[in-house]
N, C-alpha and C positions, 0 to 999 in steps of 0.2 A: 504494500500500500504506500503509494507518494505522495505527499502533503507539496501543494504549489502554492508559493507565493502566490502568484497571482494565476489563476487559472487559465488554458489554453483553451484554446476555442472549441479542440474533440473533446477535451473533459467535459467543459461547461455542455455543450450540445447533447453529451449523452447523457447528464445526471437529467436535463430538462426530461429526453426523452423519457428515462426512467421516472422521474416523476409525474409526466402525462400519464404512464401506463398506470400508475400506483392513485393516481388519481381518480383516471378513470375504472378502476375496480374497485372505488369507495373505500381503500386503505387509508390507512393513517402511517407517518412515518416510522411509528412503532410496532406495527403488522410487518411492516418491511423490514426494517430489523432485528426482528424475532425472527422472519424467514430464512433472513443470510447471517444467524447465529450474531446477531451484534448487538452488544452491551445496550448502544442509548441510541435514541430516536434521532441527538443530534448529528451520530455517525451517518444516517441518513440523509439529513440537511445536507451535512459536508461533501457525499460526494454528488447530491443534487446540483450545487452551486457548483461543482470543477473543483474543490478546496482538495477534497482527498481524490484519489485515483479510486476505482472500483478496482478489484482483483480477478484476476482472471476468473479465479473459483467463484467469485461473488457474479461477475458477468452473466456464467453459465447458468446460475440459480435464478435471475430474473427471466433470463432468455428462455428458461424453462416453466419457470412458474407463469409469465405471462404469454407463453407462447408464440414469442415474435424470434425472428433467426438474430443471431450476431451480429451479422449485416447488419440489421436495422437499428441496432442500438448503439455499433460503434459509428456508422457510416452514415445513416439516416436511408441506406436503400430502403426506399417503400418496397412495401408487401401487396400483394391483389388484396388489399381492404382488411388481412387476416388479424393486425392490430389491432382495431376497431372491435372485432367481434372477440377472438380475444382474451379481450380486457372486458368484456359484457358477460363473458361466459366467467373466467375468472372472480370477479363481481357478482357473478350471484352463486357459485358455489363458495366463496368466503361467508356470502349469507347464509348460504346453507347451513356449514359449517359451524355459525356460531350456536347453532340450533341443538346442534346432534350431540350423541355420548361417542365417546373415542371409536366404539364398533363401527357404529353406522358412519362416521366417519372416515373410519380407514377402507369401509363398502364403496363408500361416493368416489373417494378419492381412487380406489381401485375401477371402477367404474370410466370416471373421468379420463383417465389414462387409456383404456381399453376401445373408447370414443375416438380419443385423439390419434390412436396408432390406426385406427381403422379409416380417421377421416384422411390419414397419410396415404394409407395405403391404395385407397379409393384416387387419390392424385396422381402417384404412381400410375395405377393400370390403367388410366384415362389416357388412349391416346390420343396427343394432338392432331385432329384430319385436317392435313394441306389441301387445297384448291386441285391439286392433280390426283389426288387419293378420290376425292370426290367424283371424276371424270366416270361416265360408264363407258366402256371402249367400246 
């Protein structure tokens, strides 16, 4: 973890990004750093603002938990919309969440996962039809 004087512009750009996403899932800064193991909510501030660097292992855990690729959090590449949704799906299984006992929790969450590999893999077998694919000979 790097503390910057003054922050550079990918830090700053990616903590915002991270904090749009944390946002938009109706977190608080303290959800967030419960998620990536961190002591105080201000650890989250600090690398929202660029102050501290995010950790590779920290990157991975957002990237994962909110479901957007590396790309988009280090880089700002846009996603087909998949940020958006996301952070809505994210958002309302956090509300699920605060709902359930540990079982039915570690059910949703096994769940949610099982969703997510299938909606991959549904991306996967899709294939792109070019304009000559289409042709009937």
């Amino acid at each position: 973890m790097k503390v910057n004087a003054k922050p550079n512009e990918i830090s700053y750009q990616l903590g915002r990004r991270v904090a749009a996403l944390r946002q938009g899932a109706g977190m608080c800064q303290e959800d967030l750093a419960a998620i990536l193991g961190l002591g105080q909510p201000s650890s989250i501030s600090n690398r929202e603002q660029g102050i501290t660097d995010f950790t590779p292992r920290e990157l991975a855990q957002v990237s994962q938990h909110f479901g957007v690729t590396l790309d988009y959090l280090v880089l700002g590449k846009e996603e087909a919309d998949t940020s958006s949704s996301a952070a809505r799906i994210a958002q309302q299984i956090f509300h699920l969440a605060q709902q359930c006992t540990l079982d039915r929790l570690v059910m949703l969450l096994h769940l949610a996962q099982t969703a997510a590999d299938a909606s991959r893999m549904e991306k996967k077998d899709t294939p792109e039809q070019s304009p000559k694919a289409q042709e009937i000979p």
